[in-house]
Structure formats: structure tokens, C-alpha cells
N, C-alpha and C positions, 0 to 999 in steps of 0.2 A: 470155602469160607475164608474171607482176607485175614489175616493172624491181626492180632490187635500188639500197635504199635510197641507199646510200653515195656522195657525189657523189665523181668523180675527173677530173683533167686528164692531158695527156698531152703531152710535147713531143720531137719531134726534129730536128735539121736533115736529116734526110735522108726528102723528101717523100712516097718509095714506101712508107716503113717506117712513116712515122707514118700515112697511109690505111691501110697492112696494120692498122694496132694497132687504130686507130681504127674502120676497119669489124668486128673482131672484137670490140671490147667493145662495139660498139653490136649487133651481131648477135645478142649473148650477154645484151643488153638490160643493160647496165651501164650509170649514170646518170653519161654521161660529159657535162662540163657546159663544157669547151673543149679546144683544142690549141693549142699555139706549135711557131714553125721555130727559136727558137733559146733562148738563155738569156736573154736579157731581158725575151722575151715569157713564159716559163717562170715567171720570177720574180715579173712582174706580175700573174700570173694567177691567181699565188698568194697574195697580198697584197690582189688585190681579192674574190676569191672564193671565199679560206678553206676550199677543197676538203678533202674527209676526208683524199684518198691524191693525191698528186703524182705521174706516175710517168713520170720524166725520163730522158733522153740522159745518160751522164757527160761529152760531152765536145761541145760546140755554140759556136759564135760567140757573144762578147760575154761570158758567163757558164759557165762550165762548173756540172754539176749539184753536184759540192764544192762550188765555189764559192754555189750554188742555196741549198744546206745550212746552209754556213756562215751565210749575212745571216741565214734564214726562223730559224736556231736563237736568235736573240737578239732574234727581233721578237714585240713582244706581241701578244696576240689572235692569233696563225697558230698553231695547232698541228696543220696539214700533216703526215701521214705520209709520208714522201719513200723512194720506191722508184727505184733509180739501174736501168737499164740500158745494158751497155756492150758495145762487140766486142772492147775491152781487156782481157788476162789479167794485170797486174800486179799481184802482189803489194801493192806499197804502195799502190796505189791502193785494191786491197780492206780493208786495214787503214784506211786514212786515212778508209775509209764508217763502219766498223766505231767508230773513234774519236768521231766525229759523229753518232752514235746515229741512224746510219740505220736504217729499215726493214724493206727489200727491198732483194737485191741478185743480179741475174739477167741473165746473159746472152744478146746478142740470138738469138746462134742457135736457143736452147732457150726464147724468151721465149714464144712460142704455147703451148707445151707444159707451162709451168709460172706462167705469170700468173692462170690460175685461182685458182691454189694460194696463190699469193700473196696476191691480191685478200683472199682468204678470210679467210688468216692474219692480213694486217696490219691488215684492219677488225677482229681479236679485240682488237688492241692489243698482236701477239705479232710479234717479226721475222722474217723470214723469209730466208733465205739459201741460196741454189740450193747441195744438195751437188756439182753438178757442178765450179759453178766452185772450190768445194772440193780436188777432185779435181786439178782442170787447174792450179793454181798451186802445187798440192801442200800444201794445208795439210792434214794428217793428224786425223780427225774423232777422237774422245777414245776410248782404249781402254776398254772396261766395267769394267775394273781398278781405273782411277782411280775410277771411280764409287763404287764400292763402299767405298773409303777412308774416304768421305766419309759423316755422322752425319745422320738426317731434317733436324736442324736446319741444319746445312750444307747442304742440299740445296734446304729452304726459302728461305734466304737467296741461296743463287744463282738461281733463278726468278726472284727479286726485283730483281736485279741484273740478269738479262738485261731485266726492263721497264722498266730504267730509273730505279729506284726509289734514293733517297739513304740514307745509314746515317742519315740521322734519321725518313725516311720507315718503315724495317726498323723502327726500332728501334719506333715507333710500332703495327705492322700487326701486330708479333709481341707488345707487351708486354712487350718486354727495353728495353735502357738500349741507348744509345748506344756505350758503353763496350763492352759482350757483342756489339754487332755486328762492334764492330772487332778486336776479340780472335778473333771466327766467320773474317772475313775474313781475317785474318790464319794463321789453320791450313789455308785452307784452301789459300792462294797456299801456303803450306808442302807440305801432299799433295800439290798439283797439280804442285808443281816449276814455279811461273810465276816471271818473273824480277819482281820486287820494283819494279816502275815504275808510274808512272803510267799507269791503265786497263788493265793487263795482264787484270784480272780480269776488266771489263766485257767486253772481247773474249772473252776465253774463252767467259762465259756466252753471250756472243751466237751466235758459230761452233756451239757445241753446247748451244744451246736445246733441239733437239727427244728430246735425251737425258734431259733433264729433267721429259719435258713424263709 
């Protein structure tokens, strides 16, 4: 079986879970290239060896995986895709990934069952976000309703939005002005009924990527 290309690290403090992970993606022949027991090592490992995909503990000694997120989002040369797993159902903690342009974000109990999925997803360059934990913290996936509100070109420009992409980048991919992005965005926080804040929208796009896709 040819190893799949993508290097990836893996860290967690708790030593059963991270051999469980770690002999599964080595099984599954993924080019896993280290592991760490906590956030430091986590962080190091990712600094030193520029891994495609990170896919961290949210919550380990010395560093939590925010915390992971937070430094690697402001460092140059890492552009680490950072995939958090956690056994925590909090709300703001899933918002707070959501805001730092995480990844992946999957829960450990379902992590065997859907890190496949993930792997897959986040080497396209697309996030991935377990509907379970969806479900379990109760955030409500977008009715087809809203979809439909919403104009091709609307629909374009959020895609765009869920990769992360800037209204100067939009404005550039599409051939529109700067100006017609933010007027897009602007209708569509209106359809959506989002509250008018800072990354409401990014989130959105993100929670419901695959409605898009």
C-alpha cells in the first residue's frame, strides 16, 4: 500500500490514546512524521517540522491546542493545518477553534470513526467539522431555506469565506472590486439573520461548509 503523501504529527497527554491514534494512522500507512505527550512538545514539532496537518489534544499541559493555534497562526513559514481533538463539549471552546481558523474539529470518542474523513478533507484545504459535535452542543446545521435565499454569487463568495480567503483575495478570484465583496457580504449577514459582529460570517461558512460544497 503506497503511504499517503501528506506528513502529519499527533500529540496527546494521555499516553493510551495517543498509541491508539498513532498505531491507527500508521496502520492505515499515513506518513505520520512525530508525536508529543503535551503542548510544548506539540508546538515544537510543529515549528520544527512544518507538518501538512497537526492533529492535537485541546487541552494538555504547558500549552493547550488554542493556545497551539493561537502562536503557529502568527508564525511565518508554518502553515500547519491544525486539527483539535477534544472530550470537551463546550460551546465556546468550539466557537473559539471556529474563530482561529481551525481545521478540524472532532471528537475523541468518534475520532477512529471519522479521522479518515478528516485527514482527507483537510489535505483538500477544506475544514472539516464533525456534525456530531454539531449536534451534542446543539448548534443547529443551516436549514435549506436559508440556502436558497442566497444568489450563485453569494454562494461563491461564501466557499471563499469558509477557505479562509480575504475580501481582497474574493475580490481578486472573482474579478469584482473590493467594494461588491463587501456589499455580497453584507446581504448576505442580512439573509442569514447573523448578528453583525466580528467573524459571524466566517463561522457560519465554516459550521456549514459542506452545504456548500
Amino acid at each position: 500500500m503506497k503511504k499517503h503523501k501528506h506528513s502529519i504529527i499527533i500529540a496527546d497527554d494521555h499516553p493510551l490514546l495517543l498509541k491508539g491514534l498513532s498505531d491507527f494512522l500508521i496502520q492505515k500507512n499515513y506518513n505520520l512524521i512525530g508525536s508529543g505527550n503535551d503542548g510544548r512538545e506539540a508546538y515544537n514539532l510543529i515549528v520544527k517540522e512544518n507538518p501538512d496537518i497537526a492533529i492535537i489534544d485541546i487541552q494538555m499541559p504547558y500549552m493547550s491546542g488554542i493556545e497551539i493555534a493561537q502562536k503557529c497562526k502568527g508564525l511565518e513559514g508554518v502553515d500547519t493545518k491544525i486539527v483539535l481533538i477534544t472530550l470537551h463539549k463546550e460551546k465556546e471552546l468550539y466557537q473559539k477553534a471556529q474563530e482561529l481558523n481551525i481545521f478540524g474539529y472532532i471528537l475523541k470518542e468518534f475520532a477512529l470513526d471519522e479521522i479518515e474523513n478528516c485527514i482527507k478533507t483537510v489535505s483538500k484545504g477544506e475544514p472539516f467539522f464533525s456534525n456530531r459535535i454539531m449536534e451534542l452542543i446543539d448548534i443547529n446545521p443551516v436549514e435549506s431555506n436559508d440556502l436558497k435565499k442566497l444568489t450563485p454569487s453569494e454562494k461563491k463568495i461564501l466557499k471563499l469565506i469558509a477557505n479562509d480567503k480575504t475580501n481582497k483575495e474574493i475580490a481578486s478570484l472573482l474579478f469584482i472590486s473590493y467594494r461588491t465583496v463587501e456589499k455580497h457580504r453584507s446581504n448576505i449577514i442580512n439573509k442569514l439573520n447573523l448578528e453583525a459582529k466580528t467573524n459571524s460570517l466566517l463561522i457560519w461558512a465554516k459550521e456549514n461548509h459542506e452545504k456548500l460544497l
